[in-house]
C-alpha positions as CSV (number, residue, x, y, z in Angstrom):
1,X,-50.2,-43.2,34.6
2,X,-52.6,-40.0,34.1
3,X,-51.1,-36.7,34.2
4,X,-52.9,-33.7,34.9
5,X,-53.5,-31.1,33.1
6,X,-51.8,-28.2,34.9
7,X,-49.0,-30.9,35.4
8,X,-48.6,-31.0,31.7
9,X,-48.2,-27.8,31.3
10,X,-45.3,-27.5,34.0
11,X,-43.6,-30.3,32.2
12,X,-43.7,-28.5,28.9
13,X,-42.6,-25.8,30.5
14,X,-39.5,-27.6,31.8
15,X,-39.3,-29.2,28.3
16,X,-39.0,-25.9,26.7
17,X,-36.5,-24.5,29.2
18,X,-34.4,-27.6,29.4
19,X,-34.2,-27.2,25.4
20,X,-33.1,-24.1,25.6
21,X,-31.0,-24.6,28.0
22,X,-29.2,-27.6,25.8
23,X,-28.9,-25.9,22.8
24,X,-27.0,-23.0,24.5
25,X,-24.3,-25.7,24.9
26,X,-21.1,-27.2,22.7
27,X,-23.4,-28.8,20.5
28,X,-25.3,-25.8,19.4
29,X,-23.7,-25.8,15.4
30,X,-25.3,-29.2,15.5
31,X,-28.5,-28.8,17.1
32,X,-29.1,-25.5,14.3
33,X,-28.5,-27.8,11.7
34,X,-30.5,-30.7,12.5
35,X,-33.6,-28.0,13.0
36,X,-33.0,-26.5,10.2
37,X,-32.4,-29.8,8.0
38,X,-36.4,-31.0,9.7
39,X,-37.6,-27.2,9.3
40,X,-36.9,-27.9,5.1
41,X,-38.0,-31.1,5.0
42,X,-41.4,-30.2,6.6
43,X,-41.7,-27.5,3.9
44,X,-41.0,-29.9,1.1
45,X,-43.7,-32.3,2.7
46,X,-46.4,-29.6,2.5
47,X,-45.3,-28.2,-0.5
48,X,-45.4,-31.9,-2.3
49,X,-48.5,-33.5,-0.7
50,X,-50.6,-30.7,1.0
51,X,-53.7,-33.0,1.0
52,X,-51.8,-35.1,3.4
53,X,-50.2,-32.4,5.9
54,X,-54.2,-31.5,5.9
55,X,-55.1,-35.4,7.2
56,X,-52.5,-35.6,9.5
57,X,-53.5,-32.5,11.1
58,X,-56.8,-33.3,11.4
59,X,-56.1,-36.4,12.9
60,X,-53.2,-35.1,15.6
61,X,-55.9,-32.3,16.5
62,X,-58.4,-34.8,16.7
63,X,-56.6,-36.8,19.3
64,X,-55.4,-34.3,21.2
65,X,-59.2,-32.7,21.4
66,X,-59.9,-36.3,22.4
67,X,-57.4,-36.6,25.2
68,X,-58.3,-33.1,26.4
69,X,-62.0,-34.2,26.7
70,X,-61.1,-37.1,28.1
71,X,-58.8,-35.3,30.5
72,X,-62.1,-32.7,31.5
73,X,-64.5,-35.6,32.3
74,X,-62.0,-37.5,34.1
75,X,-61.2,-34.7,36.6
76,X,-65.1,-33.5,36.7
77,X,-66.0,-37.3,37.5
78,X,-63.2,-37.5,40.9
């Protein structure tokens, strides 16, 4: 199925809000801990192996730019 672009953006949107939303709730003291616990293991990935935090963000940019392009032409093409 192909979303569009703007409809992306409303579902990130709704994302975002509904995340809020849940973490606002009993299992807040949970929800902190897990972010936190994945907030300092990110820093220890870049601090240990910044060469590869460098390809992988090369690469996730890469296909994002690709799906955005691809997301341009289709529209411009219907």
């Amino acid at each position: 199925m192909w979303v569009r672009e703007r409809d992306a953006v409303d579902y990130l949107g709704i994302a975002a809000v509904t995340l809020l939303a849940w973490i606002h709730f009993p299992y807040r003291f949970f929800v902190y801990t897990q972010l936190h616990y994945a907030a300092w293991w990110l820093q220890q990935w870049i601090d240990q192996s910044p060469t590869q935090v460098v390809g992988v963000s090369v690469i996730v940019v890469a296909v994002a730019g690709g799906a955005l392009l691809a997301g341009i032409v289709r529209s411009a093409s219907a």
